[in-house]
C-alpha positions, 0 to 999 in steps of 0.5 A: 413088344408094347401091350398097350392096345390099339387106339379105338376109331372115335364115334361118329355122328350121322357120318359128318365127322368125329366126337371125342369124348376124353382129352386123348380123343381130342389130341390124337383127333387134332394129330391127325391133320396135315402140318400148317393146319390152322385150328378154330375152336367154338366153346360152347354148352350145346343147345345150339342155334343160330348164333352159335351156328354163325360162330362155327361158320365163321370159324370154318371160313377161317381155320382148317379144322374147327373144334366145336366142344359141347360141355354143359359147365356145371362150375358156371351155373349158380342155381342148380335148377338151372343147371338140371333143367339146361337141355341136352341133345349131343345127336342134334347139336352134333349134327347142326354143328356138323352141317355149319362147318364143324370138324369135330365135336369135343363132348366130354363128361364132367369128370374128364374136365374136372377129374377126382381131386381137381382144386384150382380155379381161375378168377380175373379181378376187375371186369367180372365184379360189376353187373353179371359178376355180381348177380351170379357169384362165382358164374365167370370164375366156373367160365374163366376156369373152363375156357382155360382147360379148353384153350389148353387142350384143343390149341387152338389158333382161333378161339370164337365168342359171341359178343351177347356176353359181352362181359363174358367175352371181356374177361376172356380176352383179359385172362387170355393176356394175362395168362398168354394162353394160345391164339387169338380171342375172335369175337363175333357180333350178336344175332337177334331174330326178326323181332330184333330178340338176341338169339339165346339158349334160353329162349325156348323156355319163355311162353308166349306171353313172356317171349312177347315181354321179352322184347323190351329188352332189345327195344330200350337198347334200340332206343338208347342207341338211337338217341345216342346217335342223335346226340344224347351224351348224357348216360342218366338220360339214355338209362331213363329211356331204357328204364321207361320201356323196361317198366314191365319186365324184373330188371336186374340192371341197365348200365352204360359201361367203358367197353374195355373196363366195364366201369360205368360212365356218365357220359358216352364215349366211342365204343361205349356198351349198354348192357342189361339183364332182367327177367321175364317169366322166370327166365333170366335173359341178357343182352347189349349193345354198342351205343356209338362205335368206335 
């Protein structure tokens, strides 16, 4: 007779459903379900809001089962300061994951994704060299490695991403085709509060006065949009709008991109992307947006 002990039931929060913590967990969780169920998986780092609530939700409306992980990537964080100061709060995240549609949390601790010994890293050429791949060296490695461990471990059918990192979000669905990793990449448009501010876990850091600053952000986006949609084609021209309203802010770039390369334009084309990263207050935010649709 096997001595091998008997699987332990896996912790609970608040009685909603279940949170693994090793890669075990998270198998013997997912072999629980019916055949035929379909799996969606919400990667995400904790400190969730709104527009990750909406990604679980839409995750629930359509798979089975929905995988929300929760693992503050340290091998994405290219200052450790902010990497310790990133808040951590498992009960309240589990819960709100929980209440949008969740299944179960997959919450493991770094040596569990990055075990004693582990030496490989995945990098993708092209899409991540501009913009964030440049002012955050080794940033999109530390995710492209991450969100291949979590594809490979939960399986999922559906794997979901905000469009807010849109070069993020590029370089997922490259990797995910190059290497044929499982499922599909879904990604899933940006959610901006009343003021039109993107929806970010760092916005909680931002004082009044900052968060009031922060604002220009959206409105060059808006701006630049709406003279693209008027009819300006030329990408210098959109840039100085955007630049004029981003005056009091650190900009790091404004840029008009090919959504598929991220390579700059001159001229707008259908599809094509305004990004921009600045900081305010100290805070380092992100943001984009479509200037014509495809």
């Amino acid at each position: 007779m096997s001595s091998r002990p008997l699987p332990q039931p896996l912790p609970r929060s608040r009685e909603r459903g279940v949170i693994a913590r090793t890669r075990e967990e998270l198998r013997n969780a997912l072999g629980r379900a019916p055949e035929r169920t379909t799996v969606g998986l919400v990667p995400t780092m904790g400190a969730l809001h709104e527009g990750h609530l909406s990604l679980i939700r839409r995750a629930a409306a359509e798979n089975d089962t929905v995988v929300v992980s929760v693992f503050v990537n340290p091998a994405q964080f290219t200052d450790p300061a902010d990497l310790a100061r990133y808040p951590r709060d498992l009960d309240r995240d589990a819960a709100l994951a929980f209440e949008a549609g969740a299944s179960l949390i997959y919450a493991p601790e770094v040596a569990e994704i990055y075990p004693p010994g582990f030496a490989t890293t995945v990098h993708v050429r092209g899409v991540t060299d501009r913009w964030e791949g440049a002012s955050r060296p080794g940033h999109f490695d530390g995710v492209a490695t991450v969100v291949t461990l979590l594809l490979n471990q939960a399986r999922p059918d559906r794997a979901y991403f905000g469009e807010k990192d849109f070069q993020q979000l590029t370089m997922i669905r490259r990797m995910h085709a190059d290497l044929a990793l499982p499922g599909e990449i879904v990604g899933c448009p940006i959610v901006r509060e009343a003021d039109g501010m993107a929806l970010s876990s760092r916005n909680v850091r931002l004082d009044a006065a900052a968060r009031q600053q922060a604002l220009a952000l959206s409105r060059a986006l808006a701006a630049m949009r709406q003279q693209a949609e008027a009819g300006e084609r030329n990408v210098r021209s959109l840039l100085a709008a955007g630049e004029a309203i981003l005056r009091d802010v650190d900009l790091d770039y404004l840029a008009i991109v090919d959504p598929a390369t991220l390579d700059p334009l001159e001229t707008v084309v259908p599809g094509a992307r305004a990004l921009v990263a600045a900081r305010v207050g100290g805070v380092r935010l992100i943001d984009t947006m479509a200037l014509q649709e495809t």
